[in-house]
Backbone as JSON, one array per atom type, in Angstrom:
{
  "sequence": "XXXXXXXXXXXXXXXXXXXXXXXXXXXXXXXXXXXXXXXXXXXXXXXXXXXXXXXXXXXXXXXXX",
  "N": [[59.95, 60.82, -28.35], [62.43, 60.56, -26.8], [61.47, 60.69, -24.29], [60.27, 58.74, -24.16], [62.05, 56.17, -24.67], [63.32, 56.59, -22.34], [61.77, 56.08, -20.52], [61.34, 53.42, -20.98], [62.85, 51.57, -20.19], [63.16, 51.65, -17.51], [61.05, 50.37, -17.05], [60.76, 47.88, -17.75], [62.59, 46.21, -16.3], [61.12, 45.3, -14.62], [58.84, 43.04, -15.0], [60.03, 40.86, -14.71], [60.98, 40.51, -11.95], [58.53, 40.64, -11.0], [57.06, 38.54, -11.61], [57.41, 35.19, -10.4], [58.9, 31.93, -12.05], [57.69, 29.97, -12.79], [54.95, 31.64, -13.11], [54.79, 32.92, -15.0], [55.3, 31.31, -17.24], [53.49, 30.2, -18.57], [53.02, 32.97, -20.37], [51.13, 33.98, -20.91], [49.6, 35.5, -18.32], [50.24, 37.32, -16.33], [51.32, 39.37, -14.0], [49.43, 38.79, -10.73], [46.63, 37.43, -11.07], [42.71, 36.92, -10.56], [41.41, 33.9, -8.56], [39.02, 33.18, -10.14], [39.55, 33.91, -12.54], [42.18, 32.73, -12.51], [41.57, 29.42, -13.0], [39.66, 29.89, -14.91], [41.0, 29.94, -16.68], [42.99, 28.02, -16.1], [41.34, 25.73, -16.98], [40.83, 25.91, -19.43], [43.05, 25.83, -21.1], [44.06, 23.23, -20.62], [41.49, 22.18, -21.69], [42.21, 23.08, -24.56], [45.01, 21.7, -25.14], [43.89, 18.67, -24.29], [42.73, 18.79, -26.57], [44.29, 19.07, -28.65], [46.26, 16.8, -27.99], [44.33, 14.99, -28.99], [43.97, 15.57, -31.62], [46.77, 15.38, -32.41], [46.54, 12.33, -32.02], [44.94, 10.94, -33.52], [46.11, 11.55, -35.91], [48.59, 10.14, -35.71], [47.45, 7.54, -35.85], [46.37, 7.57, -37.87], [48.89, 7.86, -39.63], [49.89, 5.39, -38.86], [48.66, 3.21, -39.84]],
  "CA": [[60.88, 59.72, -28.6], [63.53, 60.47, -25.66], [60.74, 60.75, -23.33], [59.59, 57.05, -24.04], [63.33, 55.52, -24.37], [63.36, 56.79, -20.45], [60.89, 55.13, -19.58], [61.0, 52.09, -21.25], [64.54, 50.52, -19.54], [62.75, 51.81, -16.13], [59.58, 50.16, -16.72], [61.5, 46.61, -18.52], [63.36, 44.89, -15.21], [59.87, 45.09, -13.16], [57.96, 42.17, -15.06], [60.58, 39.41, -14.19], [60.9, 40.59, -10.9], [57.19, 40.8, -10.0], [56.39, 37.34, -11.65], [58.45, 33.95, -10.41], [59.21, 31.35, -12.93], [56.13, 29.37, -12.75], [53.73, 31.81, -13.34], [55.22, 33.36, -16.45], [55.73, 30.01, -18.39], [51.87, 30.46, -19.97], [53.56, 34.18, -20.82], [49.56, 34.71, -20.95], [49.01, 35.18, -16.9], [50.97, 38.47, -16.14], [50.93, 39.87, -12.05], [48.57, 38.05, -10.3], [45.05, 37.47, -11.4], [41.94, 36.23, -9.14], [41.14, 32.77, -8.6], [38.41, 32.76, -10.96], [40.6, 33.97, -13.28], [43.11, 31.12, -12.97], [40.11, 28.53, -12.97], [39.09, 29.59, -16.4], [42.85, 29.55, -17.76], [43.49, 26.4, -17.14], [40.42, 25.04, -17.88], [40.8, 26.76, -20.9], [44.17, 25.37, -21.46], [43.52, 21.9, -20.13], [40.24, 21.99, -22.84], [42.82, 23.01, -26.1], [45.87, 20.84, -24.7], [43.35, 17.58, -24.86], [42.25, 18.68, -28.7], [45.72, 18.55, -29.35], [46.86, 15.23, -27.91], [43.48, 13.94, -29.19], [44.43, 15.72, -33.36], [48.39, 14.02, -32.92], [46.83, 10.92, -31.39], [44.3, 10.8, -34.72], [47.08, 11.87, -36.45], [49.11, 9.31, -35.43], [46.64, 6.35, -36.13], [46.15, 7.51, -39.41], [49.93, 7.36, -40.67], [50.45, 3.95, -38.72], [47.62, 2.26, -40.87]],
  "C": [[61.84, 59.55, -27.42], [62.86, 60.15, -24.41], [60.22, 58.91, -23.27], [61.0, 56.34, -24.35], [63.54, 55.89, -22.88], [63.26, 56.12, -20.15], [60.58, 53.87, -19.78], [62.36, 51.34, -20.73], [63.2, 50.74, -18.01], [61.29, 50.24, -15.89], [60.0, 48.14, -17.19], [61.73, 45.49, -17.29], [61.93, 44.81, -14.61], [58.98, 43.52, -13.64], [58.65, 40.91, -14.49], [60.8, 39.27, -13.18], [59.63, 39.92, -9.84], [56.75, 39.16, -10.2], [57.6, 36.43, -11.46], [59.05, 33.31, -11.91], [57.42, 30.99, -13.53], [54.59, 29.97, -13.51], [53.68, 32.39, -14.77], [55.69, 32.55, -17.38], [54.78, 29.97, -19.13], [52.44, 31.88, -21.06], [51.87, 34.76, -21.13], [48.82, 35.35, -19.66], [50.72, 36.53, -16.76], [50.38, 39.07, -14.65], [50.14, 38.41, -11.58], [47.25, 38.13, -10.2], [43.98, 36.84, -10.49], [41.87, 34.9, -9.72], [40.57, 32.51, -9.45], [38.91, 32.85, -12.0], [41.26, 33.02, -13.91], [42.36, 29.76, -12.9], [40.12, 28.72, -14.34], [40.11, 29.6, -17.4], [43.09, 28.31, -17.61], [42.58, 25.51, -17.34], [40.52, 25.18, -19.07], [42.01, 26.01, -22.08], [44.29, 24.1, -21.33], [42.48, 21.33, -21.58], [41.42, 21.8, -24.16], [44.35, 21.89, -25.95], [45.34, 18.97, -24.8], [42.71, 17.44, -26.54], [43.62, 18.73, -29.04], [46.44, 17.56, -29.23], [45.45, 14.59, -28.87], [43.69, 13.84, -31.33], [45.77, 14.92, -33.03], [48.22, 12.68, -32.48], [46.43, 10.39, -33.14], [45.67, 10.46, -35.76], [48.0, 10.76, -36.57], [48.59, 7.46, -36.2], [46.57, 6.25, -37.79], [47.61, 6.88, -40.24], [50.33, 6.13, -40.42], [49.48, 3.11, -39.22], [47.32, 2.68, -41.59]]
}
């Protein structure tokens, strides 16, 4: 228990340090990952981001008629 309260303040300030703003706004993309990597994230994210404008557009249509 004392042994891991140590180390957990030590180990705490390093993630906001290591990552800018930018890259920690997904909060899913932690250090820096390879290219292909970030390729299939935001495809990935890009893909579920258009099913969700395309359900609140539906969505939309439906309650205005």
């Amino acid at each position: 228990m004392n042994g891991y309260g140590v180390g957990f303040p030590k180990q705490a300030p390093r993630p906001p340090t290591k990552t800018p703003g930018p890259k920690q706004r997904n909060g899913i993309i932690v250090g820096v990952p390879s290219r292909l990597e970030m390729q299939a994230l935001t495809l990935s994210v890009a893909m579920s981001t258009r099913r969700i404008t395309y359900f609140s557009v539906s969505l939309f249509r439906l309650s205005t008629t």
